[in-house]
RODO-2510 file (C-alpha; in nm, 4 decimals, decimal comma):
residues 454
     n   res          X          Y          Z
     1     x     2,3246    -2,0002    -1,3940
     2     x     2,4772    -1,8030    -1,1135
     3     x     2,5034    -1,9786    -0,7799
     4     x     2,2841    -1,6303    -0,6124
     5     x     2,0135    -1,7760    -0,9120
     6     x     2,0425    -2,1409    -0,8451
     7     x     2,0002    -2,0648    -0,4956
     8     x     1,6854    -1,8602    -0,5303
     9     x     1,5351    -2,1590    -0,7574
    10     x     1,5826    -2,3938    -0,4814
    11     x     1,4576    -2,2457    -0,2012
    12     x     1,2126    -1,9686    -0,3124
    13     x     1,2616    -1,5907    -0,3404
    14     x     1,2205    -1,5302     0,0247
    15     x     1,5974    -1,5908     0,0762
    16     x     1,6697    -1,3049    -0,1394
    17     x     1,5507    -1,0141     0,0155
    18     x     1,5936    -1,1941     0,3682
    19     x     1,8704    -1,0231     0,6888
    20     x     1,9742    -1,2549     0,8746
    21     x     2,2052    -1,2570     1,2161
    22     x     2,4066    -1,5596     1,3353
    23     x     2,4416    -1,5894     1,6948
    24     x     2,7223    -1,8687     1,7850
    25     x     2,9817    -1,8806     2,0315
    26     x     3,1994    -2,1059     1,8048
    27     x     3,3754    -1,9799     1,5412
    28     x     3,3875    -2,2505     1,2983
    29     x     3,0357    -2,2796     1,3136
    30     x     2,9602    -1,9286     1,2578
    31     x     3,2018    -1,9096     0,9307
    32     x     2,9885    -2,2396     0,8177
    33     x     2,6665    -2,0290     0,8263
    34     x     2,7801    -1,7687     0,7314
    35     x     2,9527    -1,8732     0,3829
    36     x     2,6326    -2,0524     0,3342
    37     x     2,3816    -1,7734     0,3264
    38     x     2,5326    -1,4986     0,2043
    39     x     2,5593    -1,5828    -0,1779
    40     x     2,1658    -1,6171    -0,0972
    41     x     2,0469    -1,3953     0,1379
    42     x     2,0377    -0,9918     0,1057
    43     x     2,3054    -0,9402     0,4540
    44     x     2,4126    -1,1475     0,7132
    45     x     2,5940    -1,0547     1,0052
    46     x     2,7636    -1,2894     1,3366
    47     x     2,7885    -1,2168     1,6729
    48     x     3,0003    -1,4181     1,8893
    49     x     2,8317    -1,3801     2,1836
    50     x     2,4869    -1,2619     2,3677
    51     x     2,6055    -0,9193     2,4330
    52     x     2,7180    -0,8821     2,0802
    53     x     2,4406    -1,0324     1,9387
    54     x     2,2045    -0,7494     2,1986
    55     x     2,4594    -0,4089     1,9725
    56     x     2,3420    -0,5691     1,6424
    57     x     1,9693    -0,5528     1,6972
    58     x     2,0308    -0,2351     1,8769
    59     x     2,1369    -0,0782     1,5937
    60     x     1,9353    -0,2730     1,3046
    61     x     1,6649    -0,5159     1,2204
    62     x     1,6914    -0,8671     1,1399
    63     x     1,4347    -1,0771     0,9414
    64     x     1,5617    -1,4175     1,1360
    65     x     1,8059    -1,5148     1,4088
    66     x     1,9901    -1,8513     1,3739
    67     x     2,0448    -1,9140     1,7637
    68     x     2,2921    -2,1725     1,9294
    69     x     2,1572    -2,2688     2,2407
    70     x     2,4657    -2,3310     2,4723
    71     x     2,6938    -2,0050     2,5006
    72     x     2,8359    -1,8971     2,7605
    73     x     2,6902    -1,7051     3,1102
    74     x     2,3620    -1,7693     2,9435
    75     x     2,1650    -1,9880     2,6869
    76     x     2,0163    -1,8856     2,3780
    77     x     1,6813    -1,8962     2,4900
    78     x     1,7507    -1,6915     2,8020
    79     x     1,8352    -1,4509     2,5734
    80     x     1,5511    -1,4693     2,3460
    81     x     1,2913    -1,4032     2,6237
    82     x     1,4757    -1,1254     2,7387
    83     x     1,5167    -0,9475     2,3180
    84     x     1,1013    -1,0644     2,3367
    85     x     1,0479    -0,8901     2,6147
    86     x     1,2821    -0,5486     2,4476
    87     x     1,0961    -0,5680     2,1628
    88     x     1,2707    -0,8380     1,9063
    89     x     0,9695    -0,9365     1,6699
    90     x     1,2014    -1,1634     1,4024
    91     x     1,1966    -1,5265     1,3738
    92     x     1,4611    -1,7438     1,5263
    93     x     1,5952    -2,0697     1,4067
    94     x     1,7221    -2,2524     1,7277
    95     x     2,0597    -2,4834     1,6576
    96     x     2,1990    -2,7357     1,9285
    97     x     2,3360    -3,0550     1,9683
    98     x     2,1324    -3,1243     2,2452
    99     x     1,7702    -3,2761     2,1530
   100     x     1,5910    -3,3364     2,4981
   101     x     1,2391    -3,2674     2,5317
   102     x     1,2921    -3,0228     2,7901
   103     x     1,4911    -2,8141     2,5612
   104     x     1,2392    -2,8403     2,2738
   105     x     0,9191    -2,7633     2,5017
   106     x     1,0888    -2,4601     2,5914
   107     x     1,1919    -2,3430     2,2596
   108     x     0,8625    -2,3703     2,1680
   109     x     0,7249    -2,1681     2,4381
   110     x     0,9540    -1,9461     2,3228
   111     x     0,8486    -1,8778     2,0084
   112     x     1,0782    -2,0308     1,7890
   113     x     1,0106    -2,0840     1,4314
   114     x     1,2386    -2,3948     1,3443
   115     x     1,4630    -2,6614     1,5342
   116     x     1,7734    -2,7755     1,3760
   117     x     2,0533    -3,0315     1,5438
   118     x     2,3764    -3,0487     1,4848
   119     x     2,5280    -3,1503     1,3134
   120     x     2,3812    -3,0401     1,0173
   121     x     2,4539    -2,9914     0,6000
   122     x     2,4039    -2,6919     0,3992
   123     x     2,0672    -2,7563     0,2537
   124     x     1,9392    -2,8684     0,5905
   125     x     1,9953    -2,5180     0,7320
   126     x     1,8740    -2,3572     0,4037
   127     x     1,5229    -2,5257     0,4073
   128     x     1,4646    -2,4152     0,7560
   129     x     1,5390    -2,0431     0,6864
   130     x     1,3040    -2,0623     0,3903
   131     x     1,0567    -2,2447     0,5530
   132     x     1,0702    -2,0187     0,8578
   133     x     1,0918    -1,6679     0,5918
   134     x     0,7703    -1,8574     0,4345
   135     x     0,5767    -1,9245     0,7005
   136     x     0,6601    -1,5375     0,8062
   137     x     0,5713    -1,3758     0,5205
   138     x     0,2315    -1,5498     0,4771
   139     x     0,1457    -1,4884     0,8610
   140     x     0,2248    -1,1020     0,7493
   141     x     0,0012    -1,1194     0,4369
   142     x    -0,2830    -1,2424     0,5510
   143     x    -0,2896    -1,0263     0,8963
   144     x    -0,2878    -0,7384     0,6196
   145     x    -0,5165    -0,9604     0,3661
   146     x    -0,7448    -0,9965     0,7005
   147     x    -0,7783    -0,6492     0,7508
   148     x    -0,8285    -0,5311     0,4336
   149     x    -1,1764    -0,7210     0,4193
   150     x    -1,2512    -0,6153     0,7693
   151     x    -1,2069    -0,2651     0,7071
   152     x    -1,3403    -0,2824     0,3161
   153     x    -1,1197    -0,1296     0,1018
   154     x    -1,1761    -0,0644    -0,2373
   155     x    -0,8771    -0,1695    -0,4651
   156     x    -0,9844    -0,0635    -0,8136
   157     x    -0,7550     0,0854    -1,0384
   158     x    -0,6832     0,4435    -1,1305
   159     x    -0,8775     0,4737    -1,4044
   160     x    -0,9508     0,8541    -1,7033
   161     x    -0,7710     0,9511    -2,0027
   162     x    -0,8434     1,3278    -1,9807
   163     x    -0,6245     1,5270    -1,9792
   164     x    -0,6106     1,6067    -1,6019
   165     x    -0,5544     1,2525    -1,5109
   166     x    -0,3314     1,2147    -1,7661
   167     x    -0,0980     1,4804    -1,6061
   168     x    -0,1510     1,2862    -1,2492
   169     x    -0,0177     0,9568    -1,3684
   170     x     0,2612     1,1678    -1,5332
   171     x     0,3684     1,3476    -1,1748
   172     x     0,3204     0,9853    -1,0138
   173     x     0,5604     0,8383    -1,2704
   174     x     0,8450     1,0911    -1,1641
   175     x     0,7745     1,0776    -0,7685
   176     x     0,7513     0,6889    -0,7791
   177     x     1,1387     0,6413    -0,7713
   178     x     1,1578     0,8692    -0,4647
   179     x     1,1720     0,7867    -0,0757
   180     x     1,0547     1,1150    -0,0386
   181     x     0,6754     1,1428     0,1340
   182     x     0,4015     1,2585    -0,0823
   183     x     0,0880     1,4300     0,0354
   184     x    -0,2407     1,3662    -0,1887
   185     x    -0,4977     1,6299    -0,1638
   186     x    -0,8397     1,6602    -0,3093
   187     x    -1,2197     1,6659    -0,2312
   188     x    -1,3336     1,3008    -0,0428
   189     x    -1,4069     1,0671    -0,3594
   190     x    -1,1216     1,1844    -0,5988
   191     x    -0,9480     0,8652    -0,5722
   192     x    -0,6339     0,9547    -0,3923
   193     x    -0,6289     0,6038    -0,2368
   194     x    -0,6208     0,4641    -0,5919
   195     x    -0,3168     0,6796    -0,6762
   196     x    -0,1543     0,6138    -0,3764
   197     x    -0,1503     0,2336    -0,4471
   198     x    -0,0934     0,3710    -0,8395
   199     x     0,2511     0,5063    -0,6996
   200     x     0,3283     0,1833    -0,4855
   201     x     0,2983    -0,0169    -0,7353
   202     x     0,5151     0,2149    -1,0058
   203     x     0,7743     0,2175    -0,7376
   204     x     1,0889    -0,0333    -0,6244
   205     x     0,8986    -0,1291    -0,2986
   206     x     0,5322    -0,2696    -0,5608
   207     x     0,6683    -0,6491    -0,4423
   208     x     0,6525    -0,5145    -0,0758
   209     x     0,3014    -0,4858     0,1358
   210     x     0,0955    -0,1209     0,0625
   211     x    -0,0637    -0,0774     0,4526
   212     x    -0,3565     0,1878     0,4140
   213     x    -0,4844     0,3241     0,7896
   214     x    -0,8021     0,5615     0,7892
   215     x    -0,7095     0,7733     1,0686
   216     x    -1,0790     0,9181     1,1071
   217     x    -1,1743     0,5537     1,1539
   218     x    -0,9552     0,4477     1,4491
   219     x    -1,0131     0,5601     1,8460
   220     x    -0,6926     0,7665     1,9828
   221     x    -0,6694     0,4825     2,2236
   222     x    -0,6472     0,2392     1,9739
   223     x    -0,4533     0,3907     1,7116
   224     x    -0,0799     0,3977     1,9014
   225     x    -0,1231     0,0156     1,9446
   226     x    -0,2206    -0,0478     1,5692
   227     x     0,0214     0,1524     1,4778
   228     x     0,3339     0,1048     1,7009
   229     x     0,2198    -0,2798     1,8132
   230     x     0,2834    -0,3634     2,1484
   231     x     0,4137    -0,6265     2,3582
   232     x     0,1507    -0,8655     2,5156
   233     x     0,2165    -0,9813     2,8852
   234     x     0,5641    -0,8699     2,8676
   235     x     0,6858    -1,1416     2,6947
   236     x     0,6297    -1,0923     2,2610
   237     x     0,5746    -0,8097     2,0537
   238     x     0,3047    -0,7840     1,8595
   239     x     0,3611    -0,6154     1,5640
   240     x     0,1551    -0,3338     1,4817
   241     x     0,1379    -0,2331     1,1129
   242     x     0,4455    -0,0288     1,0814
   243     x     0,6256    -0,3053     1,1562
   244     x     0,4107    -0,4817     0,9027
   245     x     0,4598    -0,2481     0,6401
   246     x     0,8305    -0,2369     0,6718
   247     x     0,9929    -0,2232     0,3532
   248     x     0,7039    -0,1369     0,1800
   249     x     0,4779     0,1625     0,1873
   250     x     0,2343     0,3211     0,4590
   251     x    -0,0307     0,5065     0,3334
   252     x    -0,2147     0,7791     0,6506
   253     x    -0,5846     0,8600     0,5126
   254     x    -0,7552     1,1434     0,6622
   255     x    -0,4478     1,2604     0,8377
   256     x    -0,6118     1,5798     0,9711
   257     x    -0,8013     1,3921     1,1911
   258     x    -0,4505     1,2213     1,3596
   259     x    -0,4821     1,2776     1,7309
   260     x    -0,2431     1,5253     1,8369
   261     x    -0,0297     1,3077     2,0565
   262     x     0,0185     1,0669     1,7691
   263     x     0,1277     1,3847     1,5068
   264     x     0,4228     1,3870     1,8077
   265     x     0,5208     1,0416     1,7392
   266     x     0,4760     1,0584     1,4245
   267     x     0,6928     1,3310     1,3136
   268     x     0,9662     1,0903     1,5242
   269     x     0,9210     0,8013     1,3093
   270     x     0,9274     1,0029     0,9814
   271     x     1,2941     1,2252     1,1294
   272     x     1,4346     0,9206     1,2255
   273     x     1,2595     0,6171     1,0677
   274     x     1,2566     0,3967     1,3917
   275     x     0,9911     0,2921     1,6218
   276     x     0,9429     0,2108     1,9534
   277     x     0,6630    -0,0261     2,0495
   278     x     0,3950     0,0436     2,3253
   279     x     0,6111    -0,1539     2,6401
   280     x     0,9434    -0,2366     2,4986
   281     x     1,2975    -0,1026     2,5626
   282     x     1,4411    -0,1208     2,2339
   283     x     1,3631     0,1454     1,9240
   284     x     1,2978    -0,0750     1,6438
   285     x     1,4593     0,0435     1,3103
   286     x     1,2105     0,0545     1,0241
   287     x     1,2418     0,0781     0,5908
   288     x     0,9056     0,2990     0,4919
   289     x     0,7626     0,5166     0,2618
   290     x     0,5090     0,7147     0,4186
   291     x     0,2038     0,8881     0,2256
   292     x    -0,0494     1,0454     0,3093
   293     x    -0,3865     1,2155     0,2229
   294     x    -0,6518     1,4713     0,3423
   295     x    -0,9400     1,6541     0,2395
   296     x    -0,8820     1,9237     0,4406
   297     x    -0,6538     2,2771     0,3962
   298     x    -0,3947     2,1579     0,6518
   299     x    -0,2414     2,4625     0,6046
   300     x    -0,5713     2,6763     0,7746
   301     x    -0,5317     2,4007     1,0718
   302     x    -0,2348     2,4544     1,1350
   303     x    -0,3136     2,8621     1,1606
   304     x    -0,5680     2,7390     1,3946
   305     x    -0,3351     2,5298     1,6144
   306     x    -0,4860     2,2217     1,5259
   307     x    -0,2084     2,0473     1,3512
   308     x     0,1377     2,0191     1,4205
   309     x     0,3361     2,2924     1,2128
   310     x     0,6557     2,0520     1,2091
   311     x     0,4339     1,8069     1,1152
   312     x     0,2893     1,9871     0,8363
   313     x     0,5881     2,0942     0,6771
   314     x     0,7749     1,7207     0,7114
   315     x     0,4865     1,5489     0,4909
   316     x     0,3664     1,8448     0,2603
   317     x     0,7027     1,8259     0,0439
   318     x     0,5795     1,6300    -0,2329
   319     x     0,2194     1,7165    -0,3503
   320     x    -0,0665     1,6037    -0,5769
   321     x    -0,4472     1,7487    -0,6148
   322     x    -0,6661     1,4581    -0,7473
   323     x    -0,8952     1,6575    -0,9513
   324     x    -1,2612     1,6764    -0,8903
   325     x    -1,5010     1,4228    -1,1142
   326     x    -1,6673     1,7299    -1,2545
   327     x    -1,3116     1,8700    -1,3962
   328     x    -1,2909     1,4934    -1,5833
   329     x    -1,5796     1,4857    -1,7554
   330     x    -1,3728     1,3222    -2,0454
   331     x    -1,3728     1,0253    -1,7984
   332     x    -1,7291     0,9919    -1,6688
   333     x    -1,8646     0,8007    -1,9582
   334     x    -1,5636     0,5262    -1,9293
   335     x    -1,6269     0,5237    -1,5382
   336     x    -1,9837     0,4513    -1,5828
   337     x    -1,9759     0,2101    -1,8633
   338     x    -1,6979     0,0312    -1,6305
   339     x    -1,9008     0,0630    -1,3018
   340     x    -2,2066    -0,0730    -1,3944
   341     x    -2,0719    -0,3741    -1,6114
   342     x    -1,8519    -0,4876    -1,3190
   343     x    -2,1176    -0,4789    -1,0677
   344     x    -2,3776    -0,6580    -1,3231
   345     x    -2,0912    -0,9305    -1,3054
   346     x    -1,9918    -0,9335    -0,9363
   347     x    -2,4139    -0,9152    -0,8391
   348     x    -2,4984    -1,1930    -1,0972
   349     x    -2,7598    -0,9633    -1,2108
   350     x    -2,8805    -0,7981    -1,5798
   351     x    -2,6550    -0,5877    -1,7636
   352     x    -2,7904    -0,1690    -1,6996
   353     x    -2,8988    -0,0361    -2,0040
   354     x    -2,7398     0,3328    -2,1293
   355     x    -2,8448     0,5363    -2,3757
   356     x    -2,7155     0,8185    -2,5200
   357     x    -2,9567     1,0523    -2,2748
   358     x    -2,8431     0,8978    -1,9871
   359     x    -2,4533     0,9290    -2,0554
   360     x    -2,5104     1,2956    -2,1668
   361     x    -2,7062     1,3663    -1,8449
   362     x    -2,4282     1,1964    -1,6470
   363     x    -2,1686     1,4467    -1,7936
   364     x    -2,3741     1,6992    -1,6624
   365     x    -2,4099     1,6698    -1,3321
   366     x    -2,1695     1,8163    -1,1309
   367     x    -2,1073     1,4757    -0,8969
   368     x    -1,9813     1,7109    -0,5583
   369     x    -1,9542     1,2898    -0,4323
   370     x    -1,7137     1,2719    -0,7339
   371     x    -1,6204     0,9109    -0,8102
   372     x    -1,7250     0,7347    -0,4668
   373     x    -2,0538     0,9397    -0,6095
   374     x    -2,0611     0,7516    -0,9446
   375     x    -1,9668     0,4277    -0,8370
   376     x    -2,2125     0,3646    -0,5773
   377     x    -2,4888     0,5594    -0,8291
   378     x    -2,3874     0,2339    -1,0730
   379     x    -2,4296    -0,0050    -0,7721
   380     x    -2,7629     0,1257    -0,7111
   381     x    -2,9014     0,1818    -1,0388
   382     x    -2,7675    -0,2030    -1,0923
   383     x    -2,9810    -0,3186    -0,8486
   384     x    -3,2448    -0,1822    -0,9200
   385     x    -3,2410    -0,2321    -1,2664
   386     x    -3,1930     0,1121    -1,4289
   387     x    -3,0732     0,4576    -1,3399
   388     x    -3,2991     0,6973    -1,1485
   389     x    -3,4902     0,9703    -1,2848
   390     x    -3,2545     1,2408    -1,3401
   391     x    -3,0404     1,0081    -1,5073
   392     x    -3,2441     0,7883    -1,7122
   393     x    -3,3212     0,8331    -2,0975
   394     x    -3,5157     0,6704    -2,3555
   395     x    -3,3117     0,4526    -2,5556
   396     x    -3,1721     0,1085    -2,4936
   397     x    -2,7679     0,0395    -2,5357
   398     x    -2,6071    -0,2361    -2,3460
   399     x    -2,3115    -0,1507    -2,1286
   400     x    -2,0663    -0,3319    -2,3703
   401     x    -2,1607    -0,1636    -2,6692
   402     x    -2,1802     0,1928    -2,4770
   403     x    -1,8262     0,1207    -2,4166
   404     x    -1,7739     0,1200    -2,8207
   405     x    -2,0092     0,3904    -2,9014
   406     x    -1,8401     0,6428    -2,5920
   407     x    -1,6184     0,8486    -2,8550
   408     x    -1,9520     0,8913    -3,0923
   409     x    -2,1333     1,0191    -2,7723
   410     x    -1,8456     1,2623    -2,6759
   411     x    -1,8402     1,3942    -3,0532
   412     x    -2,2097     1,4454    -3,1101
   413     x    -2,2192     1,6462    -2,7686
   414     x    -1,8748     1,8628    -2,8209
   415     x    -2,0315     1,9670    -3,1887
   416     x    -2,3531     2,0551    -3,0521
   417     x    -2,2309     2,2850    -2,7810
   418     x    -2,0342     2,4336    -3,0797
   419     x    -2,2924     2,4678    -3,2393
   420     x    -2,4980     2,6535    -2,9508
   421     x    -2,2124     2,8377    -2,9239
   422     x    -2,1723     2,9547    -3,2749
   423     x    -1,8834     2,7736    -3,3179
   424     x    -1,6884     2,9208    -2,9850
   425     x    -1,4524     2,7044    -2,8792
   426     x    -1,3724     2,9071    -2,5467
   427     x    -1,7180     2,9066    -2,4815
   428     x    -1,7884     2,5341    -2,5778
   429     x    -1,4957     2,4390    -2,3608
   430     x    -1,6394     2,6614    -2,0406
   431     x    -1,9868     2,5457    -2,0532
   432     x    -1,8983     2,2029    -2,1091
   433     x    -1,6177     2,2028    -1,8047
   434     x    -1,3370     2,1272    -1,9490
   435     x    -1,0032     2,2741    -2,1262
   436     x    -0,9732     2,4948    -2,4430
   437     x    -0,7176     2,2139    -2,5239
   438     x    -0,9479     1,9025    -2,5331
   439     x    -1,2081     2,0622    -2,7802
   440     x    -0,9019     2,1526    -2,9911
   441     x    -0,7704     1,8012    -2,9326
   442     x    -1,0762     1,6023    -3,0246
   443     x    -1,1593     1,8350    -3,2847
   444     x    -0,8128     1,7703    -3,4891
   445     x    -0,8735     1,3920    -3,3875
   446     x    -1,2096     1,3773    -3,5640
   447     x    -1,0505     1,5830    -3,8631
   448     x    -0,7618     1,2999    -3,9096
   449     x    -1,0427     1,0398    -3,8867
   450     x    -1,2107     1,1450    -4,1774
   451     x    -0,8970     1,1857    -4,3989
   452     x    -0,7969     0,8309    -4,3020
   453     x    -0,9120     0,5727    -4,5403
   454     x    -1,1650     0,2985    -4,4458
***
């Protein structure tokens, strides 16, 4: 085992992907520190004094700062207040040789993570950066965690084998690898958050947070500070959630409702991938990949003058359509099935019966809600204990075995539009909604079936 592997087994994987900054006045010490974290950590860089130490997070971010108190013209927490106070929102890791309580009550007012005298071994000054990278990364996770049950979001999966979906997980596939933004379009209900998280999680940054913001659901005045984060009293930053997302992926909902002031800023942070928070001094770098989504021609608002041309141009690069539910009918009987046994499950209540009837009728309809449509018409009909109406049919098959019997369903309705047809496949194909292909497809499917042996 590699010392970079031993070293990740000891103290946990947050090392790994950790920058770190050493800020010592002695060189010895700084060499020390140095030699020790950088067979573990992903960089680490030294500055010999405060002024130094001010160029490095000028010019990049740092996960943690490992801070020796006495220096000279100033002491180390002098010069944390004032990086607070510019915008510095890492952890810091105070080292002296100096334990008073004076000193410790103010390096806790000060916001410091961990306390560390010297002088100190190797695996003292390891535990404290992974206890302090911990103890980050969980506060991070559960702000997002927090928010994600405040604000509801759904976090299915992106579910249909037809052929349209098919090609969308195929075009996600070949984006994933790119930093390059990508702009889902597509009627409200198609599921573009699901494939945005689909391509997050296909992608080098999955281990990394995915930060989703509804932009139609956040005031103007709001949305800067939950965005950009802001610094409190003039003394810490709080983050807002492109800092939280950093190194991961930000996904913009509805972004043709983004105030017009914010498309500004914006179009800054995606040119130059650096933020400056509401009140501080210092532009913060940042490590995202932006996406975004709209239900809306963006192209016809910006003829209008309501969104930014720049704008418009910077995040429509990379595009995908998330097909309508009524172009999938392939997938309406496995989203149904699915649906309703899930929320029999989650509700603690009966399984819905389906019959053939009812899936045949749901094919049918046209669903202009699309799959936001179908899902909550599964949560309903759960509820109440069967589908309405429209829907409903006369048999009686359990959710579980409609799963099983889906491809018999399909068949039996494919070979009597045929037959309606007088054996038209073009015709078959346009009345039931979907391609030429997928009658040919399920047709030579059915054809092998028989052939095989039992």
């Amino acid at each position: 085992m590699t010392p970079r592997d031993l070293s990740r087994d000891d103290y946990g994987p947050a090392l790994a992907g950790a920058s770190i900054l050493v800020v010592d006045d002695e060189p010895g010490m700084r060499n020390f520190l140095v030699k020790t974290l950088s067979p573990r950590v992903q960089r680490v860089e030294q500055a010999a004094s405060p002024q130094e130490a001010t160029e490095k997070l000028d010019a990049a971010h740092f996960d943690l700062v490992i801070l020796d108190n006495v220096m000279p013209r100033t002491t180390g927490l002098e010069w944390l207040a004032e990086q607070q106070r510019r915008g510095f929102f890492g952890d810091t890791i105070l080292i002296t040789a100096y334990a008073d309580l004076e000193t410790a009550i103010a390096a806790l007012r000060a916001g410091v993570s961990d306390f560390v005298l010297k002088p100190f071994r190797a695996n003292q000054i390891l535990g404290a950066v992974a206890r302090t990278l911990d103890r980050k990364n969980l506060r991070r996770d559960n702000t997002l965690l927090r928010r994600e049950l405040r604000t509801g979001l759904f976090q299915g999966k992106l579910l249909g084998k037809s052929e349209v979906m098919v090609a969308v997980r195929a075009m996600l596939a070949k984006l994933a690898p790119l930093p390059t933004p990508v702009l889902f379009t597509g009627a409200s209900g198609t599921g573009k958050e699901l494939a945005a998280r689909h391509l997050h999680q296909l992608s080098d940054r999955a281990d990394k947070p995915f930060v989703a913001v509804n932009c139609a659901a956040i005031s103007t005045e709001r949305m800067v500070q939950e965005l950009f984060g802001s610094i409190e009293g003039g003394e810490r930053l709080t983050p807002g959630l492109l800092l939280l997302a950093d190194g991961g992926t930000l996904f913009l909902d509805e972004v043709a409702q983004m105030p017009e002031a914010l498309q500004a800023a914006l179009l800054r942070v995606l040119e130059d991938q650096r933020i400056r928070p509401v009140g501080a001094e210092r532009e913060l770098p940042l490590n995202l990949r932006f996406l975004f989504a709209t239900n809306a021609d963006l192209q016809a608002l910006v003829a209008q003058g309501k969104f930014r041309a720049d704008l418009y141009h910077r995040i429509n690069v990379l595009t995908v359509e998330m097909p309508p539910l009524r172009d999938r009918s392939d997938d309406i009987l496995e989203l149904a099935a699915l649906f309703t046994s899930q929320f029999s499950q989650s509700l603690g209540m009966p399984g819905l019966e389906l019959d053939e009837q009812t899936l045949l009728k749901l094919r049918r309809y046209d669903w202009p809600g699309n799959v936001r449509e179908l899902r909550n018409l599964a949560e309903r009909s759960v509820i109440l204990g069967g589908f309405p109406e429209e829907f409903a049919g006369a048999g009686s098959v359990t959710g579980a075995q409609a799963i099983e019997d889906l491809d018999l369903v399909v068949q039996r309705h494919i070979l009597h539009m045929l037959d309606l047809c007088d054996g038209n496949r073009a015709e078959a194909a346009r009345r039931l909604g979907v391609s030429r292909k997928t009658i040919d497809r399920k047709i030579a499917q059915w054809d092998q079936d028989e052939l095989s042996p039992p």
